[in-house]
Backbone as JSON Lines, residues from 0, in Angstrom:
{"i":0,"aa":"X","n":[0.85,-1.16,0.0],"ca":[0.0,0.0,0.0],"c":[0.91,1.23,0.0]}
{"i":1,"aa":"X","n":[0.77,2.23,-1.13],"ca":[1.27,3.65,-0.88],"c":[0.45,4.47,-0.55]}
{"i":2,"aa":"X","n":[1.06,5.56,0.32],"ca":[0.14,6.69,0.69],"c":[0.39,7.93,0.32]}
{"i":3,"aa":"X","n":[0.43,9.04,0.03],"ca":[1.04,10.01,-0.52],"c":[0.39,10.88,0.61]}
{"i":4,"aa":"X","n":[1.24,12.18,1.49],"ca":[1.06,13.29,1.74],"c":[1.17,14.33,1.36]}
{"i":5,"aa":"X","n":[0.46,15.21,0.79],"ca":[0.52,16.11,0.13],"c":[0.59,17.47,1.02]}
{"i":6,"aa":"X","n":[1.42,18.72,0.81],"ca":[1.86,19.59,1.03],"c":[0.79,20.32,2.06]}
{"i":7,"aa":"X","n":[-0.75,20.38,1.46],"ca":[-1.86,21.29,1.42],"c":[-2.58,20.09,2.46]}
{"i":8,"aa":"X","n":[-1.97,18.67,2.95],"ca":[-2.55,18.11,3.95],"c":[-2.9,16.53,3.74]}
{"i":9,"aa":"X","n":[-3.54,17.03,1.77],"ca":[-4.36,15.68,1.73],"c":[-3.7,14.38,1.7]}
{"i":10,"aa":"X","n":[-4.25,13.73,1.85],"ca":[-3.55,12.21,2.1],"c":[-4.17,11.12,0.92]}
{"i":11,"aa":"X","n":[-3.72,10.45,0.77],"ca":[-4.23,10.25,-0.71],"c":[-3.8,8.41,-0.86]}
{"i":12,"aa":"X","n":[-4.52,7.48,-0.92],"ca":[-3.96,6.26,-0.76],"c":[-4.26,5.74,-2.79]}
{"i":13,"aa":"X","n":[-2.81,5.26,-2.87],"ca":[-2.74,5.46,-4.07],"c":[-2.46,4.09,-4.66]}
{"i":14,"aa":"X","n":[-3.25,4.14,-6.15],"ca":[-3.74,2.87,-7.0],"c":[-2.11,2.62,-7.9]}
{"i":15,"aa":"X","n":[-1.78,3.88,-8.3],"ca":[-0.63,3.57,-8.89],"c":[-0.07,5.22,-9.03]}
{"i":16,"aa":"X","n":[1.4,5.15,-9.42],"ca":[2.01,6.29,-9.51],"c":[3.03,7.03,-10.88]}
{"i":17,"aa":"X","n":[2.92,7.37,-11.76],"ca":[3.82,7.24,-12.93],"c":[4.49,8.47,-12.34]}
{"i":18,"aa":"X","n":[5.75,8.32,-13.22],"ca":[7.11,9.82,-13.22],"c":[6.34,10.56,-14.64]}
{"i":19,"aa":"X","n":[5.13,10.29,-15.07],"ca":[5.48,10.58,-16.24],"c":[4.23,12.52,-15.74]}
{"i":20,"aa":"X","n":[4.61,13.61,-16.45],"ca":[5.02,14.09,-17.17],"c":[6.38,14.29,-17.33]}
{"i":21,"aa":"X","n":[6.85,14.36,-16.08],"ca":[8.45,14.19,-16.11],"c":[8.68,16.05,-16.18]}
{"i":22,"aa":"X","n":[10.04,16.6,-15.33],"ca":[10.12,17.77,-15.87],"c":[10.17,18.33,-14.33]}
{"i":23,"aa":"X","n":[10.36,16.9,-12.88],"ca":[9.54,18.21,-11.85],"c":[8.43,17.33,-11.11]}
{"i":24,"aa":"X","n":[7.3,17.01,-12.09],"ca":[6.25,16.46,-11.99],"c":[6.21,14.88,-12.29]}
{"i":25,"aa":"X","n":[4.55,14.65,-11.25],"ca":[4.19,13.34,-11.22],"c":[3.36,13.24,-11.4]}
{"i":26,"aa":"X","n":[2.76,11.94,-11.82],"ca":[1.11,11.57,-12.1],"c":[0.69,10.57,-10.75]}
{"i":27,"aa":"X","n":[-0.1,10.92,-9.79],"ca":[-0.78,10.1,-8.96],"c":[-1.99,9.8,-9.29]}
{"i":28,"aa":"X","n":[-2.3,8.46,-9.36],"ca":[-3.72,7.76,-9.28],"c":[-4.48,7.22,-7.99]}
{"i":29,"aa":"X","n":[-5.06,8.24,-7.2],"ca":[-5.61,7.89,-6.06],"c":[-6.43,6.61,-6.28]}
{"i":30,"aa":"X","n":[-6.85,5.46,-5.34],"ca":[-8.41,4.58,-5.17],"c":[-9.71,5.27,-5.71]}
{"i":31,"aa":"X","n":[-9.54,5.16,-6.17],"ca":[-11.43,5.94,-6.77],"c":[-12.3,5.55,-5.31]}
{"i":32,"aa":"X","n":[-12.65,6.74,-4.54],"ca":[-13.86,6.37,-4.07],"c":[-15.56,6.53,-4.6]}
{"i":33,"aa":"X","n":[-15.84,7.01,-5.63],"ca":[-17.03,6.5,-6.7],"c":[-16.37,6.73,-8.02]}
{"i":34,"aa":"X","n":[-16.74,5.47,-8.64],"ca":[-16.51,6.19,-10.04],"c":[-15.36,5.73,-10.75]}
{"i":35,"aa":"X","n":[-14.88,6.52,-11.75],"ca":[-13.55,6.52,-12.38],"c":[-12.35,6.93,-11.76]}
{"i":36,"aa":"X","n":[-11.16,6.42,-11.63],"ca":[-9.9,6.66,-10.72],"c":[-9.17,8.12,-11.61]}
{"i":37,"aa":"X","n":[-9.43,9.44,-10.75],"ca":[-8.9,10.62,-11.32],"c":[-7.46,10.62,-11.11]}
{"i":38,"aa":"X","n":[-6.47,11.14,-12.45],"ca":[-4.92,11.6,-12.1],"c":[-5.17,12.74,-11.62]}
{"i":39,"aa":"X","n":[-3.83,12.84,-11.11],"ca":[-3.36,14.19,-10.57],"c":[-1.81,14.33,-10.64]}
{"i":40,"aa":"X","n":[-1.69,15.62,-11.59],"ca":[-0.21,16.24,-11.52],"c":[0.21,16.91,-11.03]}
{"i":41,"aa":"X","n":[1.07,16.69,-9.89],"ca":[1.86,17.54,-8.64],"c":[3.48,17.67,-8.86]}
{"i":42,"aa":"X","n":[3.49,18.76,-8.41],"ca":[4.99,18.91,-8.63],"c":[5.82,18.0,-7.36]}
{"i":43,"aa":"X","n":[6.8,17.81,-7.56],"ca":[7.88,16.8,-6.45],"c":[7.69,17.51,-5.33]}
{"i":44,"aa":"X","n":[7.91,19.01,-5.2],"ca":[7.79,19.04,-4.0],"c":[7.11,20.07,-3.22]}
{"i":45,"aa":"X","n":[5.72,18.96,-3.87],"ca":[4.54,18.9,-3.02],"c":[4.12,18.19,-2.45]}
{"i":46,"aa":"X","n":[4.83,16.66,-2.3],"ca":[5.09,16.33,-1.48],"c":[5.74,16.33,-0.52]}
{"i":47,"aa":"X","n":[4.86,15.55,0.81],"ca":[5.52,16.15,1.95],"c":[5.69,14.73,2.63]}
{"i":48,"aa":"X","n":[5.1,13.31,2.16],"ca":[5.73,12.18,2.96],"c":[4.93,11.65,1.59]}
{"i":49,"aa":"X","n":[6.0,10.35,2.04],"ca":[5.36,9.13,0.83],"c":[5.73,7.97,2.01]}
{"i":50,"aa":"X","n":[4.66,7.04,2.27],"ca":[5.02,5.66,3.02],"c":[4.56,4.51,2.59]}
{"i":51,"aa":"X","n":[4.68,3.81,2.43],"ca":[5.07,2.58,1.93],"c":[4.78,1.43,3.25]}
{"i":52,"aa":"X","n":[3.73,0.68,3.2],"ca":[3.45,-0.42,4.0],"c":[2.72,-1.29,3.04]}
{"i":53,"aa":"X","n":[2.74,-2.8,4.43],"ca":[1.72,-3.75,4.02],"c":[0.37,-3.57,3.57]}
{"i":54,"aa":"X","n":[-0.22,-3.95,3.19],"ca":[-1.9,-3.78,2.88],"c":[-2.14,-4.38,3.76]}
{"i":55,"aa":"X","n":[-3.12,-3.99,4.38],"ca":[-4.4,-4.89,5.41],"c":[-5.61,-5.74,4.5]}
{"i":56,"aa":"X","n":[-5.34,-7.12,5.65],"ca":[-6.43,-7.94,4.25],"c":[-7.61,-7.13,4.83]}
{"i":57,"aa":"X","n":[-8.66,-7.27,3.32],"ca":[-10.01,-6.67,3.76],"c":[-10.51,-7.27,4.33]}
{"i":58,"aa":"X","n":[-11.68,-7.57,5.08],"ca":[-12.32,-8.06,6.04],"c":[-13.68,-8.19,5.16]}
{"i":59,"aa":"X","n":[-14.47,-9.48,5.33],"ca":[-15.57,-9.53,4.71],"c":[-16.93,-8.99,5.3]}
{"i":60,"aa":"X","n":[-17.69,-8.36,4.42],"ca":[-18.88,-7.23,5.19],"c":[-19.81,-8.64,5.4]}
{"i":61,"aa":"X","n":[-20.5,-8.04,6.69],"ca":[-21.69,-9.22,7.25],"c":[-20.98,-9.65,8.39]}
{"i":62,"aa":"X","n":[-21.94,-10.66,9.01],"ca":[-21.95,-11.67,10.6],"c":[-21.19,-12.69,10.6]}
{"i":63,"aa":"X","n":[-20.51,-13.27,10.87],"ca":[-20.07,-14.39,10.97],"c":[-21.36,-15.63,11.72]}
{"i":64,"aa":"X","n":[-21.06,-16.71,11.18],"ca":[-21.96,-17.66,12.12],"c":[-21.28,-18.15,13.23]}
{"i":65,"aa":"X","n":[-22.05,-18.12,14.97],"ca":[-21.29,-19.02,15.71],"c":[-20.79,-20.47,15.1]}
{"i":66,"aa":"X","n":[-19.75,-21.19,15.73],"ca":[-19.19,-21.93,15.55],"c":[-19.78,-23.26,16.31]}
{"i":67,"aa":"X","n":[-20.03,-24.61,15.69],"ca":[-21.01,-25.12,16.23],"c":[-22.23,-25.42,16.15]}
């Protein structure tokens, strides 16, 4: 899982990341939360942390049945 912090605060958990326009700048692809996954071109340093961890497995929505 990457996370991107951005300068202005936002935090941004990210699908994928290209170098490309190149020049300075980056292309971030946040998780789409509805919809189509929007880029965004930020300059280098507008960022303010990038971290890098494990993913958490998802957890399945609903009850579990007792056991038994």
């Amino acid at each position: 899982m990457v996370e991107v912090e951005l300068s202005d605060g936002a935090l941004l958990r990210l699908a994928s990341l290209s170098p490309e326009p190149g020049y300075g700048f980056i292309t971030l692809v946040p998780h789409p939360e509805d919809g189509e996954p929007q880029e965004l071109v930020v300059p280098l340093g507008a960022i303010r942390q990038l971290t890098l961890s494990r993913a958490e497995p998802q957890s399945p929505v609903g009850f579990s049945l007792p056991a038994g």
